[in-house]
C-alpha positions in Angstrom: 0.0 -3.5 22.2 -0.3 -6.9 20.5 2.7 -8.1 18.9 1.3 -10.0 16.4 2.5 -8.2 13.3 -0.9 -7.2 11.0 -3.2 -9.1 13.0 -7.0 -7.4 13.6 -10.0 -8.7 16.0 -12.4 -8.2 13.3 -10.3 -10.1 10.1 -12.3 -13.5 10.9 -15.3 -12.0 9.6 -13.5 -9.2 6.8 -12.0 -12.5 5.3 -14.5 -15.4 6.1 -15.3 -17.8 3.1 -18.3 -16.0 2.7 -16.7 -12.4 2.6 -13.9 -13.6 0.0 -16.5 -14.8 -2.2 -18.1 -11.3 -2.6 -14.3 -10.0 -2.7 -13.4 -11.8 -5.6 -16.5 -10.7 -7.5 -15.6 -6.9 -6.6 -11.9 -7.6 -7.7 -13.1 -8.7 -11.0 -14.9 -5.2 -11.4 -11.9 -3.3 -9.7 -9.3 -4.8 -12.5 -11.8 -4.0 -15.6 -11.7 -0.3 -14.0 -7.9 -0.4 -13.3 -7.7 -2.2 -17.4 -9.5 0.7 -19.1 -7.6 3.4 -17.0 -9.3 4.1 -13.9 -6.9 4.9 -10.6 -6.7 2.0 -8.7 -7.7 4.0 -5.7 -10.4 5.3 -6.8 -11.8 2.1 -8.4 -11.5 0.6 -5.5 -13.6 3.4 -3.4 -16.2 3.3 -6.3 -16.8 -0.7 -6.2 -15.8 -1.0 -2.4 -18.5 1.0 -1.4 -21.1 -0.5 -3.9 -20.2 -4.1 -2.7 -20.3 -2.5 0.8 -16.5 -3.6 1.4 -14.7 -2.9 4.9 -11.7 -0.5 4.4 -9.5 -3.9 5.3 -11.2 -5.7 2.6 -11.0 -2.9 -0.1 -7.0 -2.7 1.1 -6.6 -6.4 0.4 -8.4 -6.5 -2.9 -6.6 -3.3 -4.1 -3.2 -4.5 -3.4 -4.0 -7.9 -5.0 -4.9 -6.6 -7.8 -2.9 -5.3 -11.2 -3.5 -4.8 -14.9 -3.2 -7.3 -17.6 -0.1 -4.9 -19.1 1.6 -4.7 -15.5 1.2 -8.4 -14.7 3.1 -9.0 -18.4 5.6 -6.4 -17.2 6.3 -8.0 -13.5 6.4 -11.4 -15.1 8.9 -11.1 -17.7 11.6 -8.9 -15.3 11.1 -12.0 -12.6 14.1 -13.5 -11.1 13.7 -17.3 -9.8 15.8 -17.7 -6.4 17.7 -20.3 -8.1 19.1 -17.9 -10.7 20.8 -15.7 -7.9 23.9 -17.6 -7.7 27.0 -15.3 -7.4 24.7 -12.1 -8.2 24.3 -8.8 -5.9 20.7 -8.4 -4.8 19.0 -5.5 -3.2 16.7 -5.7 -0.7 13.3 -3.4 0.3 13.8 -3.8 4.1 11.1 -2.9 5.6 8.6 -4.3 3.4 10.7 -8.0 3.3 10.7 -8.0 7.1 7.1 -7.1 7.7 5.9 -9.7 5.7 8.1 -12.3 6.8 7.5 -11.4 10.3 3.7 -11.7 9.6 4.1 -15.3 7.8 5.9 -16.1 11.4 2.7 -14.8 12.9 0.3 -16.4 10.9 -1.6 -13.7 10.6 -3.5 -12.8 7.2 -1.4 -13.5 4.3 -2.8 -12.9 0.3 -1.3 -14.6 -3.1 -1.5 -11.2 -5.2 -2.5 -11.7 -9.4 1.5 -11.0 -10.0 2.5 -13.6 -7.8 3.7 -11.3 -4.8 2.9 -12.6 -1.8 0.9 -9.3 0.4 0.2 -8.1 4.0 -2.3 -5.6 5.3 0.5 -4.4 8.2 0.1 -0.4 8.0 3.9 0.8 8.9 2.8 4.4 8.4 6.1 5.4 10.0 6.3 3.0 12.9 8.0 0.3 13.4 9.2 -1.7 16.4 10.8 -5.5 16.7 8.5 -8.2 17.5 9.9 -11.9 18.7 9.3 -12.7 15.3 12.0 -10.2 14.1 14.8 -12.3 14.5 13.4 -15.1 13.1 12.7 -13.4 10.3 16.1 -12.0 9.8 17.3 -15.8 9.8 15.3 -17.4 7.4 15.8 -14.3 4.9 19.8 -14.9 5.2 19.7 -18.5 5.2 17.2 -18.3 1.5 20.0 -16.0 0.5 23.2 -18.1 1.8 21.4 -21.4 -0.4 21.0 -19.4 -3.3 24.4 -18.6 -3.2 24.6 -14.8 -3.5 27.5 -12.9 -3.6 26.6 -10.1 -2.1 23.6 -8.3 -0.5 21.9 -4.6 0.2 19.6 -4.0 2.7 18.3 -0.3 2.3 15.6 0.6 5.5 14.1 4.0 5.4 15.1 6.6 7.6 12.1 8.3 8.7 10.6 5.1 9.7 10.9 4.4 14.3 13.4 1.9 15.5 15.3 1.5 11.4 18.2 2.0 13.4 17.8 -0.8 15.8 16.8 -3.1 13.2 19.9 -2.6 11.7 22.0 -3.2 14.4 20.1 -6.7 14.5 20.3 -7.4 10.8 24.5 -6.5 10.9 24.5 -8.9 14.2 23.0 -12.0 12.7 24.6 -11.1 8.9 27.9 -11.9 10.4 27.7 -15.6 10.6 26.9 -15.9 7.0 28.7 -16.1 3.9 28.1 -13.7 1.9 28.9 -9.5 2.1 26.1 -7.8 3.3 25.6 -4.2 3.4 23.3 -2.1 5.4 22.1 1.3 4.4 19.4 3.8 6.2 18.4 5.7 3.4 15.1 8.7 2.7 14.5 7.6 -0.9 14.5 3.9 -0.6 11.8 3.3 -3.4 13.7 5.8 -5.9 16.8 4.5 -4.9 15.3 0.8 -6.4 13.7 1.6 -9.8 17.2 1.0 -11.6 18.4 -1.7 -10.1 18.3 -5.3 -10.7 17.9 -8.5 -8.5 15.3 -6.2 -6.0 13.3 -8.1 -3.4 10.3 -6.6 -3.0 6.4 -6.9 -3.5 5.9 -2.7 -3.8 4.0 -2.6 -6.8 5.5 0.8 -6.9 8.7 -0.6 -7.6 8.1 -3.3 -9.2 6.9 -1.5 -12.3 9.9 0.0 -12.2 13.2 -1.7 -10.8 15.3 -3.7 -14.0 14.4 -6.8 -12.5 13.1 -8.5 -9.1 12.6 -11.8 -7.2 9.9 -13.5 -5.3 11.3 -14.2 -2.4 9.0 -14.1 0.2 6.4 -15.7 -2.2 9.2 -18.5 -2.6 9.6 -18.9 0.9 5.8 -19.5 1.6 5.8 -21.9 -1.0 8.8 -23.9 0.9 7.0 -23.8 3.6 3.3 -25.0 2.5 1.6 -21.9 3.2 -1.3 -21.0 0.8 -2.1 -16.9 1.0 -6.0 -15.7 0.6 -6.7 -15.6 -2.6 -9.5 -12.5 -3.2 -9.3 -12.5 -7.2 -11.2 -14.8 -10.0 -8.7 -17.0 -11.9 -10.6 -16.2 -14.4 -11.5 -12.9 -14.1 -9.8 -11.5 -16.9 -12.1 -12.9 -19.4 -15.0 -11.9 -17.6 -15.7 -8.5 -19.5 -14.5 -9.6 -22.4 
């Protein structure tokens, strides 16, 4: 198996200047659905298939996207990294890692409408370390350590392969840095986050939910000079109007 985390053969052409052209173009028709009610799922079968969209591209283009009243919502519950300082936060684990250990990979990266930084890695239950892991694990502790938290929760979902030994690995490296750190392998990790505050994740699911959340990994990017694929219109709200 190749370990580069959400890496495909066929993403040079799904994502090729050309192809994210004609993706922004659907997105804009995708978020007037979403706007008037529409499931986002559905929306983005309906316009995927009339644009002729690959399933990868219709993934990236539906988790990109969000309406105008969800994009207020996410906005106004965000928490800059700088404002962690002596706060508890709690993370998403396995959707943190993933993209983190993607970024590391350089595989395909996309700056979402709300800001979230997004992957097209399908867990679907499986999960194994990479070289990347470990890396990953670092430069999440060391955003944290800077920021000055005083205290963090990592939740991993059980059902998930290997949560276990990535666990072990996150308690191993957490040692050497200041700042508690607790480590839970839990079923309901998504319900377990829609009251809490200070949650790093880019779920959608949760974000529409949780009391308030941070852009981490979107911050860390940014740090770092990386630029995601961008698959929406700037401008694309006005279009319909």
């Amino acid at each position: 198996m190749n370990a580069k985390r959400g890496f495909v053969p066929d993403d040079e052409r799904n994502f090729s200047s050309e192809a994210v052209l004609l993706m922004r173009k659907a997105s804009g028709h995708i978020r007037y659905l979403i706007n008037e009610g529409y499931d986002k799922k559905q929306a983005a079968v309906f316009v995927g298939n009339h644009f002729m969209l690959s399933e990868r591209q219709r993934l990236a283009v539906m988790r990109s996207a969000a309406t105008d009243a969800q994009l207020e919502s996410r906005r106004d519950r965000m928490i800059l990294v700088s404002e962690l300082a002596g706060k508890e936060v709690w993370i998403d684990g396995f959707n943190t890692m993933i993209t983190l250990e993607v970024m590391l990979c350089d595989s395909l990266l996309f700056s979402c409408m709300d800001g979230t930084v997004r992957d097209l890695a399908a867990l679907r239950g499986t999960y194994r370390l990479i070289p990347e892991t470990e890396k990953a694990v670092r430069m999440l502790y060391q955003v944290l350590e800077v920021s000055g938290i005083r205290k963090a929760t990592i939740l991993l979902d059980e059902p998930v392969s290997n949560s276990g030994r990535l666990k072990c690995l996150l308690a191993e490296i957490g040692e050497k840095y200041n700042f508690d750190l607790n480590i839970q392998i839990r079923k309901d990790v998504d319900r377990f986050l829609y009251d809490k505050e200070n949650v790093i994740s880019s779920d959608s699911v949760i974000l529409d939910r949780c009391k308030s959340w941070v852009n981490l990994v979107s911050w860390c990017m940014k740090e770092r000079g990386i630029n995601g694929i961008r698959v929406w219109e700037k401008d694309e709200g006005e279009r319909f109007k």
